[in-house]
Structure formats: C-alpha cells, structure tokens
C-alpha positions, 0 to 999 in steps of 0.5 A: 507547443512542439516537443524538445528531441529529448521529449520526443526521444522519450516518447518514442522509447514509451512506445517501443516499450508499449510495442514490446511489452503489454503489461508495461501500461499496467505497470504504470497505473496507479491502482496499485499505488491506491491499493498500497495506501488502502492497505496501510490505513486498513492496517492502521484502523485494525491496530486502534480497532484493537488498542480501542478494545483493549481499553474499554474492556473495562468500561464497556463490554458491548464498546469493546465488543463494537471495537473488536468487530471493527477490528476484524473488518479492517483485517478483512479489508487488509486482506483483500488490498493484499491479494489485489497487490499480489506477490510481486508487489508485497515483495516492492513493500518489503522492500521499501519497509527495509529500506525506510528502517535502515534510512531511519537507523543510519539517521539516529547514528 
C-alpha cells in the first residue's frame, strides 16, 4: 500500500531531521521511557521496604533488618536509573511531576 503525501512529507522531514541531527534517533528511543519506569518502581519499592521496617520493628528484628537491606537496594537501583537518565531528562520529570500537580490542584478546584 503507498504512502498518502502527508505520510510521505513526514518521512521525508525524519530524514532530514536524521541527516542534520545524530542524536535525533536517540532521542526516540525508548530506553529512557524504560529507565523513567524503573525509577519510580525502585523508588516506590524503597518507600514500603522502609514502611515494611518501620512496622516489624516491633515484631521482628531480624524481618526489619531483611526490610531495611531491601530498602537500600531499591535506593541503589533508583540510583543507577538516575545517572542513566541524566540532567536533562531528570529536569523533562521535574517537569511533568509539576505539571501533573498542578493538573490535580486545578481538578479538586
């Protein structure tokens, strides 16, 4: 099936666009979509590693202490999903993170 002009007139602009700029394909990729993800499911593991501690501190010493290991590998791999984000990318989340809270305080208005 041939492309329609517009999707051609797309294309042709991708690969201008690839021509001009090399990093534009690794812009695209989805790596970082992958890493955003990993981040905030290491991030959420570290927040009910500690909240798991916190609580069988008084039951079990030694289930607070597997907790709390559990909860510094989580913070080790929120680390190493950060670097691989980088500056740019941590600031695109800042970004949405604001935009999202303020999507959420204009809704409860």
């Amino acid at each position: 099936m041939p492309l329609s002009e517009d999707e051609q007139r797309i294309l042709r602009e991708i690969e201008e666009q690839l021509h001009r700029d090399p990093n534009f394909a690794r812009d695209l990729s989805p790596v970082r979509d992958a890493s955003r993800r990993s981040l905030l499911t290491a991030i959420i593991g570290g927040v009910v590693a500690v909240a798991v501690c916190v609580l069988l501190l008084g039951t079990s010493p030694y289930l607070a202490f597997a907790a709390f290991i559990g909860a510094i590998a989580a913070v080790m791999v929120a680390e190493r999903h950060l670097r691989a984000l980088g500056d740019e990318a941590m600031q695109r989340v800042g970004t949405m993170r604001r935009n999202a809270a303020n999507a959420r305080r204009d809704s409860e208005r």
